[in-house]
N, C-alpha and C positions, 0 to 999 in steps of 0.2 A: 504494500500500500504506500500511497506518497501522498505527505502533509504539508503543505505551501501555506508559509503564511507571508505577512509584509510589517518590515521592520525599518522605520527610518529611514522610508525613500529609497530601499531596495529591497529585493528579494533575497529570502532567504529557506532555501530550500532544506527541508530534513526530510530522510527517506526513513521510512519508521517500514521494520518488515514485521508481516503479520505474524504471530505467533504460534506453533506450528508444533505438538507436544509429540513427543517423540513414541507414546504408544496410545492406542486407543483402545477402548472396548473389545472394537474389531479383531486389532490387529491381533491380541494378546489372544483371543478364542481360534482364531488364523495357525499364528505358530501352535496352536495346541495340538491341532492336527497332522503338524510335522511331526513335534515329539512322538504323535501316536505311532506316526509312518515308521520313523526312527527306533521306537521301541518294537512293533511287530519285525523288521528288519532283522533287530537284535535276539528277539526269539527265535526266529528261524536259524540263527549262527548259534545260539547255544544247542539248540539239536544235532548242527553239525559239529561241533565241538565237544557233545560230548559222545560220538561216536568215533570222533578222529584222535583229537587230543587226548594228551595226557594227564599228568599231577605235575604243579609244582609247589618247590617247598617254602613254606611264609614263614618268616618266624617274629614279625610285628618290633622290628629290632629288639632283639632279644627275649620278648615276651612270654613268649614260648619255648623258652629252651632252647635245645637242637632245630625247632622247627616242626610245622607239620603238613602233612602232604594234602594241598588242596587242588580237585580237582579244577581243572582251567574253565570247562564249562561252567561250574559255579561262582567264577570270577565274574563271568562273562554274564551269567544269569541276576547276579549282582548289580553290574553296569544296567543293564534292560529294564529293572524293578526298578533303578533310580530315575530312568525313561519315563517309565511309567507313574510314576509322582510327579515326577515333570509339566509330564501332558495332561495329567488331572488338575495339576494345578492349573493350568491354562484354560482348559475348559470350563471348571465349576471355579474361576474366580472370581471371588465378589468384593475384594479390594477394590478401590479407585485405580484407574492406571498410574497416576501418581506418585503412587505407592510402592508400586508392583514391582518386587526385588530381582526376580529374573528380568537382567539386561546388559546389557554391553556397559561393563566398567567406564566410565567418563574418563580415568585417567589412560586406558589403553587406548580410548579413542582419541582423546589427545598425544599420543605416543604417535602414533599411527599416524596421525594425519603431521605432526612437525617434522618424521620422517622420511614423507612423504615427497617425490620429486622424481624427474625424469632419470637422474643419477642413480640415484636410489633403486627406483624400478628396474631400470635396465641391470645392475648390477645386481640384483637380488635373483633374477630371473636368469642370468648365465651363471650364478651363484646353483642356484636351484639345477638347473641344466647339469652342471659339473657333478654335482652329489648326483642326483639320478644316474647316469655315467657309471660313475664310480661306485656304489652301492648296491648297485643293480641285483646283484646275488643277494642280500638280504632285505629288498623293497620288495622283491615279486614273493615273498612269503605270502602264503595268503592271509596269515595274520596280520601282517603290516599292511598289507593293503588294505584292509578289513577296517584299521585302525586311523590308516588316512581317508578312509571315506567318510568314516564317525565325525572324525576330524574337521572334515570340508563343510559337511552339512551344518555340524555343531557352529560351526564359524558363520555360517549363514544365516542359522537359525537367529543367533545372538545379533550380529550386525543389524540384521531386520525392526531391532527393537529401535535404531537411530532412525528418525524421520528424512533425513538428508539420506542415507545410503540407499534408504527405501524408495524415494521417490526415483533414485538411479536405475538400482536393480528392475525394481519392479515396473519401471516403461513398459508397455506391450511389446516393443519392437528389440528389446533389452533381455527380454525372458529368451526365447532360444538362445540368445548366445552363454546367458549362463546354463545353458541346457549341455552348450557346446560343450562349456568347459568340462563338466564330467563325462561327456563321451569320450572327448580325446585323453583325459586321466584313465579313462578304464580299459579304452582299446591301447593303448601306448604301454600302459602295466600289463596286459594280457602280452601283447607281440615280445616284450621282454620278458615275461616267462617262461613263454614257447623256448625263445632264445637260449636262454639260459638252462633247461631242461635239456636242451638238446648238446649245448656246448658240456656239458655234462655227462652226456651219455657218450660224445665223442671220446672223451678224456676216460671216459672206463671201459669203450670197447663195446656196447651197448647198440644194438638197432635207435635210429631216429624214431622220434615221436611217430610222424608223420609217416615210418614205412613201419610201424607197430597195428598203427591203426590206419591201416588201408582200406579199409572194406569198403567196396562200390556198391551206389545204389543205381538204380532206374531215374529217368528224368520224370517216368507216369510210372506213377503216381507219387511218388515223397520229392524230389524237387517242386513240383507244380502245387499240390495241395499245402507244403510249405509256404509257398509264395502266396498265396491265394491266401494262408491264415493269418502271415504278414501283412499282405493289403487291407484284411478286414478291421485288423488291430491296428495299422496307422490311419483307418478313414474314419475310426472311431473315435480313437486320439485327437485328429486334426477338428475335428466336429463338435467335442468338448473344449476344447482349445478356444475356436470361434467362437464358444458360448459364452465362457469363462472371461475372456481376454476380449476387450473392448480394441478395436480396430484401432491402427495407430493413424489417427487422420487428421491432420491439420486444414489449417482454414486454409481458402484458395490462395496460391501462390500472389507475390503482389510484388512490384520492384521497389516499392515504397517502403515496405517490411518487411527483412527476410529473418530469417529465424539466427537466434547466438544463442549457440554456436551450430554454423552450417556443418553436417555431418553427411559426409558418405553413406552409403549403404554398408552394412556391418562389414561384408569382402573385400571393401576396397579401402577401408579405413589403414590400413597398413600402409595402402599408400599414401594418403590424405597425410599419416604420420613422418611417411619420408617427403612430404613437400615440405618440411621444419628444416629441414636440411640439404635438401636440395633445390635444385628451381628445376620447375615446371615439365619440361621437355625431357628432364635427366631423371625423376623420380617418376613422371606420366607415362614416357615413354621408352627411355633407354632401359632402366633396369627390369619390369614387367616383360619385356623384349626378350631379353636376357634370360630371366626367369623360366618361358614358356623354352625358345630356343634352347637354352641348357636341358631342361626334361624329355625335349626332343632326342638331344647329343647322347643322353645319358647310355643308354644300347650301344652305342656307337665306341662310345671313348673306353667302356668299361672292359677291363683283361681278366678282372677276376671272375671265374663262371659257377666258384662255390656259393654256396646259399640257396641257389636254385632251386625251387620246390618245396623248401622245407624254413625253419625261421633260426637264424643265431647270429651271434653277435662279434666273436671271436673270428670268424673266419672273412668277416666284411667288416672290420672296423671304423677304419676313414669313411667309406660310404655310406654306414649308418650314423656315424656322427655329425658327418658336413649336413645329410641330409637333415637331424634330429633339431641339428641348426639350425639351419635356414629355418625350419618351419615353425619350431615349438620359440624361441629369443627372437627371431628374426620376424615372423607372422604371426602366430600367433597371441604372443604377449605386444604385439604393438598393436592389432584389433582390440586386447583388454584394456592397453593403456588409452587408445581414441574413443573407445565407447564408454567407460566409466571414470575415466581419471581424466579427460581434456574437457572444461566447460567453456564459458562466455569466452569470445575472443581466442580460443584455442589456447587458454592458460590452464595450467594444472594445479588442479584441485587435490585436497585429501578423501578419501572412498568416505570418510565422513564428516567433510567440511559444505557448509549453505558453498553453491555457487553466485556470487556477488559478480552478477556485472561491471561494477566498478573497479575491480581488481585490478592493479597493475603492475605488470612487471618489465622493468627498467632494463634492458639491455642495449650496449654500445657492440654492435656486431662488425666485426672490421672483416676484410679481405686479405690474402696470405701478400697481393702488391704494398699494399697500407704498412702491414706489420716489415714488409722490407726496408720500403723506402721511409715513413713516417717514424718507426717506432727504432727502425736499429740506424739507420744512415743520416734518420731527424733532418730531411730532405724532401720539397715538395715533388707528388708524384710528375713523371713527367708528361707533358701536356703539347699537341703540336701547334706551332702559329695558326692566327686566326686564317682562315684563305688556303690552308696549305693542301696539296694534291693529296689523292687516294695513298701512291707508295707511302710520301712523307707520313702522314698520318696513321698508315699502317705500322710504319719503321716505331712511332711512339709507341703506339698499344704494345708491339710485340717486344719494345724495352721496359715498359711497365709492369707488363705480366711476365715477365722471364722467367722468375723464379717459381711460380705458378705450374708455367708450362715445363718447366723441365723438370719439375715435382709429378706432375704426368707423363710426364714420356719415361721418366725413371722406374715408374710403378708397372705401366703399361707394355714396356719392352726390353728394361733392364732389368725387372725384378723375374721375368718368369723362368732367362738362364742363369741365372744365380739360386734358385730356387731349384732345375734342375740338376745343380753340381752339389746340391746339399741337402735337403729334407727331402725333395723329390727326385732324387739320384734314381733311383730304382725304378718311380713308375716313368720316368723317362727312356730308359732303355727299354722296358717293356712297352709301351706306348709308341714310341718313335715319334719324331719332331712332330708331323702333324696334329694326331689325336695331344700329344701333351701339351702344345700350346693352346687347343682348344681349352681342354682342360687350366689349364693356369689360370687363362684371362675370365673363365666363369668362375673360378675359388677366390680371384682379384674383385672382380665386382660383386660381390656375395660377401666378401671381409669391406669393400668401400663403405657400405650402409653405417657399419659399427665405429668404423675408423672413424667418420666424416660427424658422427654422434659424437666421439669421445672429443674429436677436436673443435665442435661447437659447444661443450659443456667447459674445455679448458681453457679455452686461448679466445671462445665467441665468435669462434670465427667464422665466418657465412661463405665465402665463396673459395676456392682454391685456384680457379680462374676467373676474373670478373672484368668482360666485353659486354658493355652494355652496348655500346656502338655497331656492335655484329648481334646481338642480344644473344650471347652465348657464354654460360655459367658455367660453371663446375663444381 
């Protein structure tokens, strides 16, 4: 809401925001529903827990003695009862919401949101990246999986009680993508279990999963009648969905008012996110180029032919990490960071800060010519007389941006046989020049996105060539 009053012959504007309680009635009887979800979930794993698992031994630091052996299902059946008080309380509460003690800590969500930033993100997320990687043999337990999915929801559950994170998540247009995100956690944790079962059975000598369980079927009837029970169970889904979920429909387009912040569609938001750092042409067009061409090449450039037909990790290493790159730091966490973390004016927000239009963030964005000539030589850039021909004017640009450009042709042409005489010694000789230089310059522009981030986060820097007179960025 906005309060305009007049004070001594001028105006004097205060923006007063309406007040907005972070849970309602609603919301609290809403999540009560999750916990139930949450807790029948959890019943269903102590059945299977106590037909798989074991005991282990508690002993309450010291309380007990030596310790005693307690079944794991009863751990587990423990956690599910506590679910289930949970979600009673949510349902039959007759507290004020005011009250209401189940909710997201005030001081974690101010933690949260001051550490909150593009840096941060990004570094958290190739953070994340690395540990999945590397732990891979004890994440794909089914207990830890079991345990990050408690985990995710629990996180959801609780955030939900913040009014601000709510009205992010909960967009109509906003809900699949958190839909997304636990698909690709749960197919991403399966493919690395496969993997890892198999890398496994290699190292003991063991038939593969995959030629264990071969059994063929017919396409009629169990592929088809499959499919057919899938289509019934997503046209049901999609149908509740529409029922549920109010259409995400804004008023009629107007060039008088466009909406802040203007947002891509959820798939292209990655790129929307490389337009912060690149111009127009080189995040629109070049790297998406790139992108699809590379997936093409991929057949093409690759020597290694194990893996084929079966899933592991060990025997395609580089290829499942570049690709686990690109897609999970490189795409997919920049869809999360554009769709829930970029608001008014494309400024970043905390997952639980009001988005204030008025927000500003102050940056002095310089060019790699500027930091040459301005910052180390303390020299104006060079500039050609007024009137002066095409070559003359040319000969200035191309001594302005020198350092620029030879910062590009060094990455571009110098780094990928230097790169062959040392980390990629081997897929060079296997490869030969062709296919490896293909190869290079798609692992070159695929490391540019990260680089061209880290050197606008440290130095501000916005172009690494910048011809506005040819309109051609870098």
């Amino acid at each position: 809401m906005c309060c305009v009053g007049f004070q001594s012959s001028f105006f004097v504007v205060a923006w007063c925001m309406e007040y907005h309680p972070d849970l309602t009635a609603s919301v609290i009887f809403g999540l009560g529903w999750i916990y139930t979800l949450l807790f029948v979930m959890n019943m269903a794993w102590v059945r299977r827990s106590y037909s798989v698992d074991g005991s282990v031994r508690v002993n309450l630091l010291g309380l007990l003695g030596k310790g005693q052996d307690v079944p794991v299902a009863g751990l587990w059946a423990l956690y599910a009862a506590t679910l289930g008080m949970v979600a009673i309380a949510h349902l039959t509460s007759y507290s004020t919401p005011e009250t209401f003690l189940i909710r997201m800590p005030d001081a974690f969500k101010t933690a949260i949101n001051s550490l909150s930033g593009p840096v941060t993100f990004f570094a958290l997320s190739v953070g994340l990246f690395a540990a999945m990687i590397v732990f891979r043999e004890f994440l794909v337990r089914p207990a830890v999986g079991w345990i990050l999915l408690n985990l995710a929801i629990l996180f959801l559950a609780l955030s939900m009680t913040d009014y601000d994170f709510r009205q992010i998540v909960g967009k109509p247009d906003n809900v699949p993508i958190v839909g997304m995100l636990f698909i690709v956690g749960f197919f991403t944790w399966l493919s690395f279990s496969r993997a890892v079962d198999n890398d496994r059975r290699r190292a003991e000598g063991r038939p593969l999963r995959e030629q264990e369980k071969n059994e063929k079927v017919l396409t009629w009837p169990d592929l088809v009648y499959t499919e057919l029970i899938c289509m019934v169970a997503l046209t049901a889904l999609l149908i509740a969905w529409g029922i549920v979920l109010q259409a995400p429909l804004e008023e009629p387009a107007s060039a008088a008012k466009t909406p802040n912040p203007s947002k891509a569609p959820w798939y292209f938001l990655g790129l929307q996110e490389m337009l912060v750092y690149y111009d127009p042409w080189m995040a629109g067009v070049v790297l998406p180029s790139f992108i699809l061409v590379g997936m093409m090449a991929i057949p093409y450039i690759d020597f290694n032919k194990l893996g084929n037909g079966y899933y592991t990790f060990n025997e395609r290493k580089f290829a499942i990490v570049t690709y686990l790159f690109g897609f999970l730091p490189l795409w997919v966490a920049m869809i999360v960071l554009g769709t829930f973390l970029r608001g008014p004016n494309w400024n970043f927000f905390g997952p639980y800060e009001y988005w204030d239009v008025h927000k500003l963030e102050l940056l002095n964005n310089v060019n790699v010519s500027e930091l040459f000539w301005l910052n180390t030589l303390e020299q104006p850039l060079p500039t050609a007389p007024a009137g002066a021909s095409f070559p003359v004017r040319a000969g200035y640009i191309l001594l302005r941006e020198w350092a620029g450009l030879l910062a590009v042709l060094f990455y571009l042409f110098i780094l990928p046989p230097l790169m062959a005489a040392t980390i990629f010694k081997s897929f060079f000789v296997r490869m030969g020049f062709l296919r490896y230089m293909v190869f290079a310059n798609l692992v070159l522009f695929m490391a540019a996105l990260p680089i061209k981030m880290v050197l606008r986060w440290s130095l501000n820097l916005k172009y690494i060539v910048s011809i506005p007179e040819w309109f051609f960025n870098i």
